[in-house]
N, C-alpha and C positions, 0 to 999 in steps of 0.2 A: 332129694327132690320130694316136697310134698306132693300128697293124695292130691290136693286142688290142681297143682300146675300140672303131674302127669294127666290129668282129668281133661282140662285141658288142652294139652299138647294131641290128646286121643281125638277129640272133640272138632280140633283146628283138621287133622289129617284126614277124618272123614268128610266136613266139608272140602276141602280139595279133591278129595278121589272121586266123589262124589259131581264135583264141579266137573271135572274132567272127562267122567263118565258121559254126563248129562252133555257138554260140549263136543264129544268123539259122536254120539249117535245125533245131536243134532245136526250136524257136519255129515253123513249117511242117510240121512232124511232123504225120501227122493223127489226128483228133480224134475218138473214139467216139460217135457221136451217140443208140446205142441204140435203143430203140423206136418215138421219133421222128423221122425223115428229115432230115437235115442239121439238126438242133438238139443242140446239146451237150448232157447231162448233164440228159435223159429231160425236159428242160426247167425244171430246177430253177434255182434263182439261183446264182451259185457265190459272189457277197460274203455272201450270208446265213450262209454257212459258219463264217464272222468273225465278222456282226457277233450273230446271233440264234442260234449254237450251234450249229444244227440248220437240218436240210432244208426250206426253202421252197421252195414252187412259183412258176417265176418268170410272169409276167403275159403273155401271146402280142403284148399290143398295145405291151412296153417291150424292145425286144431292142437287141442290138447285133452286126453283125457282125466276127469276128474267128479268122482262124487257118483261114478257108474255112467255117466254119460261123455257123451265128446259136444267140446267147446271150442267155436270156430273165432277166428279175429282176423282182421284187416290188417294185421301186421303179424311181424316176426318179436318186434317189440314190445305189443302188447301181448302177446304169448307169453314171453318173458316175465313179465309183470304180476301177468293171472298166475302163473305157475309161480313165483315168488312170494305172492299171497292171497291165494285161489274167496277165501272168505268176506277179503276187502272190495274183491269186485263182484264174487258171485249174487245175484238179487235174494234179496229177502224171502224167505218162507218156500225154498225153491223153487222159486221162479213163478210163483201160484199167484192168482191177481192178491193185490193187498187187504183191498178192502173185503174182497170175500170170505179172506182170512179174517180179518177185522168181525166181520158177523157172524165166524164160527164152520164155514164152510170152503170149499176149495174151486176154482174154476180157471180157465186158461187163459191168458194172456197174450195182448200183442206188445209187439217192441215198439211201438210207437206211443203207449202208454205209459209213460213212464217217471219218476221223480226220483232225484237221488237228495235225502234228506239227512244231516250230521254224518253226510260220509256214505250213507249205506246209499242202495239203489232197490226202490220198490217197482212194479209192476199191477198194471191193472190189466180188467179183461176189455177197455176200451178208453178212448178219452174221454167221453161223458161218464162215465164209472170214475177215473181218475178225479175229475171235478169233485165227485159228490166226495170221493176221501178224502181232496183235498179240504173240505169245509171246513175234516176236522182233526189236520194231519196227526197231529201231539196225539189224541185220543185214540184214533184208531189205530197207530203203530203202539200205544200198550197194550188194545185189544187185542192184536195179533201176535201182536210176541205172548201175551198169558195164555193163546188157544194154537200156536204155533208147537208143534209137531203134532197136537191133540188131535187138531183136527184129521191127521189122515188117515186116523184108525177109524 
């Protein structure tokens, strides 16, 4: 084995550990719970986002804990689903409005503001706040993904 490939091979292992590291604590990043006390997303479902379009209220007696908070859902189903791949439905930037993330700061959100864009689900702290990110959706979710966990130091 040459010096280049084992070079290499060392090279490739740090960016993965690396990747994984940076992915485990972004995933622990914490989580806006809102108006209600360690409940995510004012206790709305966050698979209804997917599968019913729109804001459902999740049920108090179907939760799941995940990510340090409890996550409620209108079904048993979607419980299933969230616990199957808690990332595919949790909102962006945990659960902090988008766009505030977008300009480098954090602020609360309601469930009624909402977009789910290439799959993910964003969150604003109103629907005229929503508009204004919508102007520039593509830009502002690189904005906040470059200042996403940054901002909550």
């Amino acid at each position: 084995m040459t010096a280049t490939f084992r070079h290499c091979l060392a090279t490739l292992a740090a960016f993965f550990a690396l990747t994984f590291a940076v992915a485990a604590w972004a995933a622990q990043a914490p989580v806006f719970t809102g108006s209600i006390p360690g409940v995510a997303i004012n206790g709305y479902d966050p698979v209804a986002y997917f599968t019913d379009a729109k804001p459902v209220a999740g049920d108090a007696a179907i939760t799941a804990e995940w990510n340090g908070v409890t996550w409620q859902f209108a079904s048993e189903a979607n419980k299933n689903a969230f616990l199957a791949d808690p990332a595919r439905y949790a909102p962006q930037y945990g659960g902090y409005c988008a766009w505030a993330v977008s300009k480098g700061y954090t602020a609360k959100t309601e469930p009624e503001a909402w977009s789910v864009v290439n799959g993910k689900l964003y969150l604003n702290y109103s629907t005229g706040v929503r508009s204004q990110w919508q102007q520039d959706t593509a830009g502002n979710i690189t904005k906040g993904d470059a200042n996403w966990p940054k901002v909550l130091e």
